[in-house]
MITITOR-139072 format. One record per residue (C-alpha): x, y, z; residue number from 1. Coordinates in Angstrom, 1 decimal, always signed. Layout:
<atoms>
      x      y      z  nr
      X      Y      Z NUM
...
</atoms>
This chain:
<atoms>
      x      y      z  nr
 +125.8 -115.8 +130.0   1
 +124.4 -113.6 +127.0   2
 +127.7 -111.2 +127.8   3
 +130.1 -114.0 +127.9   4
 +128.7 -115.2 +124.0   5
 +128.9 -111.7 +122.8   6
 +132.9 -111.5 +124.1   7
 +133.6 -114.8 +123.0   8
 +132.0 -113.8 +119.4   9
 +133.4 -110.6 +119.1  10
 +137.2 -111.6 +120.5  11
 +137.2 -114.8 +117.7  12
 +135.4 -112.7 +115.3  13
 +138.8 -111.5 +113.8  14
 +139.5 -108.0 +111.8  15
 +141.8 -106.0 +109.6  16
 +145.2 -105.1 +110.8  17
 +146.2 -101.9 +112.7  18
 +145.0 -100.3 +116.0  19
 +144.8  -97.0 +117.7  20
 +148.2  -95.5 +119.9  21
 +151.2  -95.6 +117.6  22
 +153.4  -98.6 +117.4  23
 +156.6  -98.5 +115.0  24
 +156.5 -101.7 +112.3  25
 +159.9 -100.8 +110.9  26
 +163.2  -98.7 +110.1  27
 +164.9  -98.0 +107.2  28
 +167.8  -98.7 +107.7  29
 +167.3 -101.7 +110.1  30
 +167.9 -101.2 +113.4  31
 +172.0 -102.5 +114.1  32
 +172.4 -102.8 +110.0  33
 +175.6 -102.4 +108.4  34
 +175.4 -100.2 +104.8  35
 +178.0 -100.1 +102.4  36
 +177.5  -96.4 +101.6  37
 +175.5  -93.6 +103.6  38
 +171.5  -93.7 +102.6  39
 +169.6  -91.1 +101.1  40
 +166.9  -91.0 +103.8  41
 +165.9  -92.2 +107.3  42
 +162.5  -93.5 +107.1  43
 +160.2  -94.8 +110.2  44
 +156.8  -96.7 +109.4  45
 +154.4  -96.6 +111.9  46
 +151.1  -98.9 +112.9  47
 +148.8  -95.6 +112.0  48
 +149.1  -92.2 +111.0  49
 +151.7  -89.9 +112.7  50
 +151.8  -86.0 +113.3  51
 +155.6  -84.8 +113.1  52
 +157.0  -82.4 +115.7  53
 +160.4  -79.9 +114.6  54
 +162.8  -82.2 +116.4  55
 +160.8  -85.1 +115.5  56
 +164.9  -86.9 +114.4  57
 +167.9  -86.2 +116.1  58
 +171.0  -87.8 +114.6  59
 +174.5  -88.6 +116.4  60
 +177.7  -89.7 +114.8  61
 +179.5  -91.9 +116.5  62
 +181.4  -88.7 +118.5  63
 +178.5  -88.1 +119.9  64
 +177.8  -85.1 +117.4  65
 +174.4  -84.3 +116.0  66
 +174.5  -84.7 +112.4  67
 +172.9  -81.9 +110.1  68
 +169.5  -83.2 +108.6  69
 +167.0  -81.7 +106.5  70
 +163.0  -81.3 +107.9  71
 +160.9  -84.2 +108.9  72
 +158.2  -85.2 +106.5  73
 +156.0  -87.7 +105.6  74
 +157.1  -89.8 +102.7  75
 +154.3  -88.9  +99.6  76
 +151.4  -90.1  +99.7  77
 +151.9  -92.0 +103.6  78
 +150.6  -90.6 +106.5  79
 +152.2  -93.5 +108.6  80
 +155.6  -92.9 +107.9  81
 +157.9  -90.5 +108.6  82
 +161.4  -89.6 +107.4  83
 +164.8  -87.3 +107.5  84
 +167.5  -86.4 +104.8  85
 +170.4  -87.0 +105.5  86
 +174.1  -85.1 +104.6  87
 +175.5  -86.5 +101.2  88
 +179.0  -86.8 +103.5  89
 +177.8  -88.5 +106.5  90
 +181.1  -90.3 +107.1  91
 +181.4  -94.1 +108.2  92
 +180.4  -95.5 +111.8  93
 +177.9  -96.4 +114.3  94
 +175.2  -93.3 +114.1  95
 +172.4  -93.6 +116.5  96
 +168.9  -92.2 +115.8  97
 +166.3  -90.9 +118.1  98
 +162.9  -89.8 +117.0  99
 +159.5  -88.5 +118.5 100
 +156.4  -88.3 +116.6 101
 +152.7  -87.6 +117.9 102
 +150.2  -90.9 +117.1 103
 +146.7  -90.3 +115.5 104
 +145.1  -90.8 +119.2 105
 +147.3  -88.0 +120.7 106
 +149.9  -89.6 +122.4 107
 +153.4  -88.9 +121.8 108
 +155.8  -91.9 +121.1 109
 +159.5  -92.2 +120.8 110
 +162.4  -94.5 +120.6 111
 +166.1  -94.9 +119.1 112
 +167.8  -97.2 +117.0 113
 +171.2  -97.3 +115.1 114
 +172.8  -97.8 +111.6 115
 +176.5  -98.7 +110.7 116
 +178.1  -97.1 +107.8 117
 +181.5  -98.7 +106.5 118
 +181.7 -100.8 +109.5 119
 +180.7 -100.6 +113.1 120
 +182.0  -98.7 +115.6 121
 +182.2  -97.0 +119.0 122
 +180.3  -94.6 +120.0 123
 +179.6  -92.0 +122.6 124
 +176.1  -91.2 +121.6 125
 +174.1  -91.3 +125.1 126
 +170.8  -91.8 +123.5 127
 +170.0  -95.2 +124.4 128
 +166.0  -96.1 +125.0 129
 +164.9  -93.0 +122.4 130
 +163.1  -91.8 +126.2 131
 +162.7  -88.1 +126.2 132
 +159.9  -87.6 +128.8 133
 +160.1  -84.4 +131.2 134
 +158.7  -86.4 +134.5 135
 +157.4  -83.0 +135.6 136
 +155.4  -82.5 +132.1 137
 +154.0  -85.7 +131.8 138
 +152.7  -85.9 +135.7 139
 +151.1  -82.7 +135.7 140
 +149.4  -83.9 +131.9 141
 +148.3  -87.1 +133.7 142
 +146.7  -85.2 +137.0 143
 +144.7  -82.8 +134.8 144
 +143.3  -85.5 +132.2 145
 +142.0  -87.3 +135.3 146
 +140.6  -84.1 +136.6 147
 +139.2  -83.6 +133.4 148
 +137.4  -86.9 +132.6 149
 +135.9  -86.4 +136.6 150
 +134.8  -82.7 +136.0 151
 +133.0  -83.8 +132.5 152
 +131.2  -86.6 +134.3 153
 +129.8  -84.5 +137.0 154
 +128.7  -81.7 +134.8 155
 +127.1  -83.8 +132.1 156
 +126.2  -85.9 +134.8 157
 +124.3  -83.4 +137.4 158
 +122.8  -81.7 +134.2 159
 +121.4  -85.0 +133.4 160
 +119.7  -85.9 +136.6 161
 +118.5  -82.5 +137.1 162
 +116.6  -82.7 +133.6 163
 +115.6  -86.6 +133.8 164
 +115.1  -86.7 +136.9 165
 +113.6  -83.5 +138.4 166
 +114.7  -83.4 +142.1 167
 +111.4  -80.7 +143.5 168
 +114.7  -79.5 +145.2 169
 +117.5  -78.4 +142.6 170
 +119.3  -75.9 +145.2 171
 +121.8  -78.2 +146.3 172
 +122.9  -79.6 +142.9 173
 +123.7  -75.6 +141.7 174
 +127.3  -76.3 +143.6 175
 +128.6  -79.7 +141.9 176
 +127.1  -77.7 +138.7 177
 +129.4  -74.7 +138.9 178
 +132.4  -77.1 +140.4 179
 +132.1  -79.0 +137.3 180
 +132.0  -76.4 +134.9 181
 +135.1  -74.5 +136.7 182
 +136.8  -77.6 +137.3 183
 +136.2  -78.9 +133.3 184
 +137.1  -74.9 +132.1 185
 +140.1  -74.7 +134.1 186
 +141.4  -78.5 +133.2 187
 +141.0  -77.9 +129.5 188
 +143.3  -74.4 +129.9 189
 +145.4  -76.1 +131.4 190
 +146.1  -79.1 +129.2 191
 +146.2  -77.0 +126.1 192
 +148.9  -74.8 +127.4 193
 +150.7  -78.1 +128.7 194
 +150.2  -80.3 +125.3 195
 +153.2  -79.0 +123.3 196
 +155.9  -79.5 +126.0 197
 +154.3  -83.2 +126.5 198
 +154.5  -83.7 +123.0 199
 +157.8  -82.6 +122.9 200
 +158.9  -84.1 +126.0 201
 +160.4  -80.8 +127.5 202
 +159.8  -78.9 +130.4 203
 +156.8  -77.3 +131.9 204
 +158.5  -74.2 +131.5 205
 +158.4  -74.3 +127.8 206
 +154.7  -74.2 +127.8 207
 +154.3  -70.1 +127.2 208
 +156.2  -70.6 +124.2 209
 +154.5  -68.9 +121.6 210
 +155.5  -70.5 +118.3 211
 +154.3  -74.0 +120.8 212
 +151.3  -72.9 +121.2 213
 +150.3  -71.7 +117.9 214
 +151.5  -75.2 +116.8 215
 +149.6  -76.8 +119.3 216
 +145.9  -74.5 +118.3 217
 +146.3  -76.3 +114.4 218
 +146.5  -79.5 +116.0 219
 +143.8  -82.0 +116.1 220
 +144.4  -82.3 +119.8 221
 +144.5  -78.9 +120.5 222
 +141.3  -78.0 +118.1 223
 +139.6  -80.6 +119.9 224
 +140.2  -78.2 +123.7 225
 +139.3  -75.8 +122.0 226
 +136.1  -77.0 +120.7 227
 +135.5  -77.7 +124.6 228
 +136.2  -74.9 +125.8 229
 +133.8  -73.2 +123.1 230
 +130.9  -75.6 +124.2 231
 +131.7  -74.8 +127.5 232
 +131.4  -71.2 +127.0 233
 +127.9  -71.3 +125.2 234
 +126.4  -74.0 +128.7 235
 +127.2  -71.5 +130.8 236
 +125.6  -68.9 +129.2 237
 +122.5  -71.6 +128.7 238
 +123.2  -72.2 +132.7 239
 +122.8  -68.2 +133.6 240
 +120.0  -67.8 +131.7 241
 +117.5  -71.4 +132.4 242
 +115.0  -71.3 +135.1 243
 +113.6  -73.6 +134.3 244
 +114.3  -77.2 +131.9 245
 +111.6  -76.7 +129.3 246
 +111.9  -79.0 +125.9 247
 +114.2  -76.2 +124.4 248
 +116.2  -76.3 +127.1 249
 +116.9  -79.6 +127.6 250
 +117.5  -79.8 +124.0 251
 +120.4  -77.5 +124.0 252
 +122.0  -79.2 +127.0 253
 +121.5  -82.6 +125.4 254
 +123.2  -81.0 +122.6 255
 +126.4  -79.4 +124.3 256
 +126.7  -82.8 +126.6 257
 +127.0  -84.7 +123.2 258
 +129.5  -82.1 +122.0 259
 +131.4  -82.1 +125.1 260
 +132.2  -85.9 +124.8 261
 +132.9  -85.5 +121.4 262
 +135.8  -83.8 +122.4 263
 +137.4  -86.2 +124.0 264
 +136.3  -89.4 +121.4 265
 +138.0  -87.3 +118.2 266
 +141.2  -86.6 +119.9 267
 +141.1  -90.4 +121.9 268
 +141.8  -94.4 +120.4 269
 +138.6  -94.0 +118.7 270
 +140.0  -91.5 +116.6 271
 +142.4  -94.2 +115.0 272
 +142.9  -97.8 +114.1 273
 +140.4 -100.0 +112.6 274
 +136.5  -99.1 +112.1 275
 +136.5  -95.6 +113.0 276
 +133.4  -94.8 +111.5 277
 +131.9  -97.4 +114.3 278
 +134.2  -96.3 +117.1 279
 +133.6  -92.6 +117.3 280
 +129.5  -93.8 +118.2 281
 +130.8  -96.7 +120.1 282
 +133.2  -94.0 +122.4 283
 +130.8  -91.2 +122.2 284
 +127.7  -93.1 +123.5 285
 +130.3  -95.0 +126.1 286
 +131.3  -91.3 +127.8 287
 +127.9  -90.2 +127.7 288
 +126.9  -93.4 +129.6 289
 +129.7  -93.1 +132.2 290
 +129.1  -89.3 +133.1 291
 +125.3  -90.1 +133.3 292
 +126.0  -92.9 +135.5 293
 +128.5  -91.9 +137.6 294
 +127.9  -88.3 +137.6 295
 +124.4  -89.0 +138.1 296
 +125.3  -90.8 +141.2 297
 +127.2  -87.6 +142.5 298
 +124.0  -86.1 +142.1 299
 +121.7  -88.2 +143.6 300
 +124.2  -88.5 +147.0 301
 +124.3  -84.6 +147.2 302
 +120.6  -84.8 +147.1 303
 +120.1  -87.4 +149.7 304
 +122.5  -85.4 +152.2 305
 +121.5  -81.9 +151.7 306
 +117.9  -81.5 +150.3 307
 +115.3  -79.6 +152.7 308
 +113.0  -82.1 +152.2 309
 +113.5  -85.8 +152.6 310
 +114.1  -87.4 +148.7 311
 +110.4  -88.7 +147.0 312
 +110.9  -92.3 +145.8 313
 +109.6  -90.7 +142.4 314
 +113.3  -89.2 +141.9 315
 +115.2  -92.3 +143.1 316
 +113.0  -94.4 +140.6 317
 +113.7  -92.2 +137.8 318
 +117.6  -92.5 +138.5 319
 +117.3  -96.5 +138.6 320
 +115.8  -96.4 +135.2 321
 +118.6  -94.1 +134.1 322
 +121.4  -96.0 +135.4 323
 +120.0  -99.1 +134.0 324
 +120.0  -98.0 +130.7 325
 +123.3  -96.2 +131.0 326
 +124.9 -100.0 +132.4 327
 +123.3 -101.3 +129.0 328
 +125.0  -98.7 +126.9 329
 +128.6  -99.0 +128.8 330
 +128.1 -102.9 +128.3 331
 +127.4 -102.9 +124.6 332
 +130.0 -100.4 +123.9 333
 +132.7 -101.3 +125.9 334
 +132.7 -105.2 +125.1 335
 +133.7 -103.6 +121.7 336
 +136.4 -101.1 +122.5 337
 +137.7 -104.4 +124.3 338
 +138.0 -106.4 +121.4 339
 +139.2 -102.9 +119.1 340
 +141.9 -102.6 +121.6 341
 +142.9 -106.6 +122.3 342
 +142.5 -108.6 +119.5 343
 +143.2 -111.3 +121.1 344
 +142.7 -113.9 +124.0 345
 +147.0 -113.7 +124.9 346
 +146.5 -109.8 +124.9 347
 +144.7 -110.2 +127.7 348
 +147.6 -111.1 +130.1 349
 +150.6 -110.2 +127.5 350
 +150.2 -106.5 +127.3 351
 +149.7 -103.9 +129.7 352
 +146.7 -102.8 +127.9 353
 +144.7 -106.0 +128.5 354
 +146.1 -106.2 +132.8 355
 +144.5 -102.8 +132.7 356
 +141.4 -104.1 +131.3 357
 +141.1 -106.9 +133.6 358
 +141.4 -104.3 +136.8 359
 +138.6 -102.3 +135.0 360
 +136.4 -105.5 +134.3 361
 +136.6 -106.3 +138.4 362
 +136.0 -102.6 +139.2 363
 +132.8 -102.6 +136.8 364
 +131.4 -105.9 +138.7 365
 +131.9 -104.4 +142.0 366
 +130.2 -101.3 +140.6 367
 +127.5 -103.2 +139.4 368
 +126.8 -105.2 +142.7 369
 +126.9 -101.6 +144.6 370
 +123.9 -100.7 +141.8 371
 +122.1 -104.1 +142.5 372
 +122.6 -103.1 +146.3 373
 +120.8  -99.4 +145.6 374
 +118.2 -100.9 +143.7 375
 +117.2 -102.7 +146.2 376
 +117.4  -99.7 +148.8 377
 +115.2  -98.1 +145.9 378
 +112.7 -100.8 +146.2 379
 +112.3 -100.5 +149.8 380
 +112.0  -96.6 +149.5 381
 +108.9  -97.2 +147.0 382
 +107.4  -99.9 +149.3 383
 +107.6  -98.1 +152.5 384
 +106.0  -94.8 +150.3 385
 +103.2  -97.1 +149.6 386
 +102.6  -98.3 +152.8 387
 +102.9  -94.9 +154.2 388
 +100.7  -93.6 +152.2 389
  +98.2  -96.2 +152.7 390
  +98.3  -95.8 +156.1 391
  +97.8  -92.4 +156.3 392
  +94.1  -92.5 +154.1 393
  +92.3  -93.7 +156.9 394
  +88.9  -92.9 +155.6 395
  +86.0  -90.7 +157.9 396
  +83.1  -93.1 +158.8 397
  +80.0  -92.6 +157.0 398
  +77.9  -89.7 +158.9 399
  +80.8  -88.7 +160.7 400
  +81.5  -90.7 +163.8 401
  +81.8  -88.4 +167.6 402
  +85.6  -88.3 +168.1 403
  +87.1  -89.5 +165.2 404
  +89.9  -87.5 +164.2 405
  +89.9  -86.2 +160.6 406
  +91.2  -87.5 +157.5 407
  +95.0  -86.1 +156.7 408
  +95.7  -84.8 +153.5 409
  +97.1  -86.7 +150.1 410
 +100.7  -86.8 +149.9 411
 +102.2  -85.2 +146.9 412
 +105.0  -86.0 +145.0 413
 +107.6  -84.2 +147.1 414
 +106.0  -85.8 +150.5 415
 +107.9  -88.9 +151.6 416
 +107.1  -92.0 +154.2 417
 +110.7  -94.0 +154.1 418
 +111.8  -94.4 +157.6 419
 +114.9  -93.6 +158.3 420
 +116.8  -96.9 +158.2 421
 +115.8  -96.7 +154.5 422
 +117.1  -93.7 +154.0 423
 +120.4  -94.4 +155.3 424
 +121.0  -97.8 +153.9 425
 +120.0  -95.8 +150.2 426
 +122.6  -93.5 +151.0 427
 +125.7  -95.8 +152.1 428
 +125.2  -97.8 +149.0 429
 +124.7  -95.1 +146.2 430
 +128.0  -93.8 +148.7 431
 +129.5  -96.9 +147.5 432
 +129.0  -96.7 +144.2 433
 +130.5  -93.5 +143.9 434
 +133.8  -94.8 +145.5 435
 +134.4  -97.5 +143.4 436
 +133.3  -95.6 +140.0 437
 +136.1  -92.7 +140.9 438
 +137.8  -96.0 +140.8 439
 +136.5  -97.2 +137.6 440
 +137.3  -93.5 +136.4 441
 +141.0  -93.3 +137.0 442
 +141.5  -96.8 +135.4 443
 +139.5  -95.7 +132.4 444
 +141.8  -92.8 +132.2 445
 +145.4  -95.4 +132.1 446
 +143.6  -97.4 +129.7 447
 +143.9  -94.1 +127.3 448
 +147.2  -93.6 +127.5 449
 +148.3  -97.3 +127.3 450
 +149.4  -98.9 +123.9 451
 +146.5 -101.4 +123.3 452
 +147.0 -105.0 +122.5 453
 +146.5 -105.0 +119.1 454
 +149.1 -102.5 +118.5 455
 +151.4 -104.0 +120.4 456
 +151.4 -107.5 +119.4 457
 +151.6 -105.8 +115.5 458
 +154.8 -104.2 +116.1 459
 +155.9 -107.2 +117.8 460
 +154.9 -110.0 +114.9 461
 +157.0 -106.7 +112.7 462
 +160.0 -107.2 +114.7 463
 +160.3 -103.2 +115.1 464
 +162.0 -101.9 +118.3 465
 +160.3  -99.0 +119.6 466
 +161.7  -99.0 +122.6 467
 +165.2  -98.0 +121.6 468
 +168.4  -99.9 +121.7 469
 +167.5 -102.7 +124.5 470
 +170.6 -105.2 +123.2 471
 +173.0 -102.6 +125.8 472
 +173.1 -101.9 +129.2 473
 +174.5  -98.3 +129.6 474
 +176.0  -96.9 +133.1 475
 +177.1  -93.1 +133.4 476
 +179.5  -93.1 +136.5 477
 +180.4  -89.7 +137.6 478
 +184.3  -89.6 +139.2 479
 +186.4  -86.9 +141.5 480
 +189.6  -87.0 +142.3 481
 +191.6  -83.5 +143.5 482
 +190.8  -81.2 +141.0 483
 +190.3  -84.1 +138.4 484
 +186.4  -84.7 +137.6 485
 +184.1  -86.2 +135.1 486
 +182.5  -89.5 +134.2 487
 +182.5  -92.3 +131.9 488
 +179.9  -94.0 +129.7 489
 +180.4  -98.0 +130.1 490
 +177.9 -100.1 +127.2 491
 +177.8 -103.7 +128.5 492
 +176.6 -105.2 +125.1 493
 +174.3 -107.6 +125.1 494
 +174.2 -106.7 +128.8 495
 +173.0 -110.6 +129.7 496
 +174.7 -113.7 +131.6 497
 +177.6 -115.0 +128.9 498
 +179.7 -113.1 +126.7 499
 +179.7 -109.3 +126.5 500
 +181.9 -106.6 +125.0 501
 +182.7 -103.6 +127.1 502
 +183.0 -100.1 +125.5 503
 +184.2  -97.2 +128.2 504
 +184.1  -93.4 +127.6 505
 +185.8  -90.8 +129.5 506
 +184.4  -87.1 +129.5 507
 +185.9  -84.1 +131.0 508
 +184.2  -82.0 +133.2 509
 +183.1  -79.9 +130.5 510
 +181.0  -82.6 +128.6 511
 +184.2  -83.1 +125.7 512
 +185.9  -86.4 +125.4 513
 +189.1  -87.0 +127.6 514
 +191.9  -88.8 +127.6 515
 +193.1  -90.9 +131.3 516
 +196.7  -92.7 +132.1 517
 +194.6  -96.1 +133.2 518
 +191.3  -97.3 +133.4 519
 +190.0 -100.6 +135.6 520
 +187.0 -101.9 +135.2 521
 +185.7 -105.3 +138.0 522
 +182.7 -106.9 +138.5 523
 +181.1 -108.2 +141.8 524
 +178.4 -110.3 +142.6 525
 +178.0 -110.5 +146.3 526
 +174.9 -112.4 +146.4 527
 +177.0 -115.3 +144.9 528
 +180.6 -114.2 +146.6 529
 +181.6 -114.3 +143.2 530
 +184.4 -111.9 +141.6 531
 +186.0 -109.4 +141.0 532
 +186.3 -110.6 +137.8 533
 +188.7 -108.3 +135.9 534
 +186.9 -106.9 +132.7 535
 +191.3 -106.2 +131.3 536
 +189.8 -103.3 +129.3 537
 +192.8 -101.6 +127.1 538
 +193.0  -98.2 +125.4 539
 +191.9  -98.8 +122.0 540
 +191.6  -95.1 +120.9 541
 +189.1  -92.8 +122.1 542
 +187.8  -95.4 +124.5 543
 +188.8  -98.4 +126.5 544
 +187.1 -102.0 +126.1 545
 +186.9 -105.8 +125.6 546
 +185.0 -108.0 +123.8 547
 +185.5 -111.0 +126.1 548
 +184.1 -109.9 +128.9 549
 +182.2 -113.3 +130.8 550
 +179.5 -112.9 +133.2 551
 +178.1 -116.3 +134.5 552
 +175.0 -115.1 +136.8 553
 +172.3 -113.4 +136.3 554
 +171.7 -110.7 +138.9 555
 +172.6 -107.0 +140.6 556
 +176.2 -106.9 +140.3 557
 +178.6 -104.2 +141.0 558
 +180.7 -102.8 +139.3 559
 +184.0 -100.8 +140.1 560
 +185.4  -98.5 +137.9 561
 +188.9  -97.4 +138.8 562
 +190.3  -93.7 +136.9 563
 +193.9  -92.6 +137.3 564
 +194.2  -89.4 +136.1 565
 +198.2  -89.1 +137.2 566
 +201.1  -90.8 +138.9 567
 +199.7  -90.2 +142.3 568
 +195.8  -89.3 +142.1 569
 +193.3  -91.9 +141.1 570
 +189.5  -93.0 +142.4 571
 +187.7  -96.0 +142.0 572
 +183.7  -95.7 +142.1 573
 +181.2  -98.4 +142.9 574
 +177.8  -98.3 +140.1 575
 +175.0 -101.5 +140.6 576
 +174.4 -103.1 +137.3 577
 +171.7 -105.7 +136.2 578
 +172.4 -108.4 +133.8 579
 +169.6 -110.6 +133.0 580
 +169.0 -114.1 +131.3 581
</atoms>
């Protein structure tokens, strides 16, 4: 009840605008406007800060040539926008722009849009949802961070229960150490030689570039791995030389843990948007949390499975107490991330942001009945210590009766009674908890590369586009015919049921714009038995359309697209299209 108050308050409580993750608020020009005379500039403002890349702007004419600009730059003074000259002769047309820039939380954003000069026109441009993601890149990116954020949990959180909770038996916890260390060091290598091809959107094998990475070590993402890897560095040389965790000791590794998360909260959402100076603590004291609990948990499951010596209740105590107050600390802190990153009720279920959230939120409550299931194996484990123990002080009677068996010896701390039932059930639900935290874990890690709500409900109320040019549908369809190839660009604009205009572009094999005897262009709905519908596209120069195209149904049509190339030799090619409401 208390938490529901506190989400309620701080969800109503209202706050400045902006957010963390990059949203664009507007171009200039306007996306699709129509200028008298070329402009001076192309200038982009964003919801936050921006870091530019070298090809942060690419701009086409309307032959689908890129235009000669000067270097991106921040307008003076504005850290949020970002802007390109352009030639003083740029010429008159449709130009399409596509940019890339770097938000103040790390992730790279992009998008397109387009400008008319003179008067619209065609154009061949291909750009046409500003998308320039390598799939390889950004998959092999996303594998690692998630290797990452589970490496850093198990070290910090295996250090941590070795330190608060003082297992007599440490032996078995020196393997997740050394995993997690190796499996943190080589993570971090790895993403810093992989973070200036994702930022760029090229290729993996782009990554060795040197000029990249000396781009990417200036950075504040790539100082921030490096910090890490510096940290990590110095607890390994803490790790070689400890023996034992004296106040010192245990003072350092606080220390390094705290650094290590740090590294991930300055380079993260926290780093951006509104209240820094209270998010940084907020995410910092949230990571530590989650690596002490969840790591922890790792810890205490290798210990029940492979100590010598069966577990005292002493240690499993100890761990309950930890984990409690880590649950506190992830409550507290992340019923404020949630309202940094929402804003709002709507954002909830209108972004992806807040779906995301609402799959963590379930995940937490199962994670929290598998801890209310533990602590109640931990209660048992104490109880049946106590009664063993009682059991066992059967005291001698008074002169020392014939026969009567002496008194066994106290147990000590590292001496335990649990029968084994106990032991089991402790160990299938600390089991559980682990499962559904790696689950908790990998959502954790989408919810840091997702645009949050409030971002995204800004650059909506702006009326900026930053997904591109969504008002076309665009369909390359690659033809053969004898010794004839190449394909042709069809825009379907708006691309929806009703009225649409129909721009078709023939290229050569060779990539160059090419001239055809007769083009056909049909469309087929055979869900509906409707069509062909004749599209009566003519040659109007450099490409073949319509502007009264009609399509009465939403749906998968398909479309046939028939090239004669001579007399004799011509192909027709099938392509599914979707047109929408």
């Amino acid at each position: 009840m208390l938490l529901g108050t506190m989400l309620v308050l701080l969800l109503l409580g209202g706050a400045g605008p902006a957010s963390a993750h990059a949203a664009l608020r507007s171009t200039d020009p306007a996306d699709g406007s129509v200028l008298k005379s070329a402009p001076e500039y192309v200038t982009l403002t964003f919801t936050e800060s921006v870091a530019l890349l070298d090809d942060s702007f690419r701009v086409y004419d309307p032959a689908n040539h890129r235009v000669r600009t000067g270097e991106p730059q921040h307008a003076p003074g504005s850290s949020d926008t970002a802007r390109i000259s352009l030639p003083g002769k740029l010429g008159t047309g449709t130009f399409t722009v596509a940019w890339r820039v770097v938000s103040a939380d790390s992730h790279p954003v992009s998008g397109a849009f387009t400008f008319s000069v003179g008067k619209p026109s065609a154009t061949t441009a291909t750009v046409t949802d500003g998308s320039t993601e390598d799939p390889t890149t950004v998959g092999l990116y996303n594998i690692v961070r998630y290797v990452a954020y589970g490496a850093g949990a198990l070290l910090i959180g295996t250090l941590a229960f070795l330190a608060l909770c003082r297992p007599p038996d440490s032996g078995p916890l020196r393997r997740p150490v050394v995993t997690g260390w190796w499996a943190l060091f080589g993570a971090t290598v790895v993403l810093l030689v992989l973070r200036a091809p994702y930022e760029e959107g090229t290729g993996p094998t782009t990554a060795f570039d040197v000029a990249a990475l000396a781009r990417t070590a200036t950075g504040r993402p790539g100082l921030a791995l490096l910090a890490r890897l510096a940290l990590l560095l110095v607890a390994a040389i803490l790790l070689l030389r400890v023996r034992r965790w004296s106040r010192p000791a245990l003072t350092a590794a606080g220390v390094l843990s705290v650094g290590l998360a740090l590294t991930w909260a300055a380079a993260e959402h926290a780093s951006a948007g509104i209240q820094v100076p209270v998010a940084m603590p907020s995410s910092l004291l949230h990571l530590l949390a989650m690596a002490v609990w969840l790591g922890g948990l790792t810890a205490l499951l290798t210990t029940l499975h492979r100590a010598a010596e069966p577990v005292p209740p002493a240690v499993v105590t100890r761990f309950s107490r930890l984990a409690f107050a880590s649950v506190t600390v992830l409550v507290v802190t992340g019923v404020y991330q949630s309202w940094r990153g929402l804003g709002s009720w709507n954002a909830l279920t209108d972004t992806s942001y807040g779906r995301l959230l609402i799959a963590k939120l379930g995940a937490v409550a199962l994670l929290l009945a598998a801890a209310g299931w533990s602590r109640r194996w931990t209660a048992r484990l104490v109880a049946a210590r106590v009664t063993g123990a009682v059991r066992q002080r059967v005291p001698e009677p008074v002169g020392g009766a014939p026969g009567t068996p002496p008194a066994p010896p106290e147990p000590s701390d590292a001496t335990s009674f649990e029968p084994d039932p106990v032991r089991r059930g402790l160990r299938r639900s600390v089991l559980a908890e682990v499962m559904v935290g790696v689950a908790v874990l990998v959502i954790t890690t989408f919810l840091t590369g997702t645009l949050p709500g409030r971002a995204a409900a800004e650059a909506a109320e702006s009326g900026a586009v930053a997904t591109g040019i969504p008002a076309a549908s665009v369909t390359m369809v690659p033809f053969r015919v004898g010794n004839h190839g190449g394909k042709v660009q069809i825009t379907l604009d708006p691309g929806r049921v009703g009225r649409n205009s129909v721009e078709a572009v023939v290229f050569g094999p060779d990539g160059g714009l090419a001239t055809v005897p007769e083009l056909r262009l049909s469309f087929t709905l055979p869900a509906q038995k409707i069509g062909p519908l004749d599209a009566k596209i003519t040659d109007r120069g450099g490409y073949w359309g319509t502007a009264s195209l009609n399509l009465p149904i939403p749906g998968t049509w398909t479309m046939n697209v028939t090239v004669r190339v001579s007399d004799l030799d011509q192909v027709t090619v099938s392509k599914p299209v979707r047109i929408v409401r």
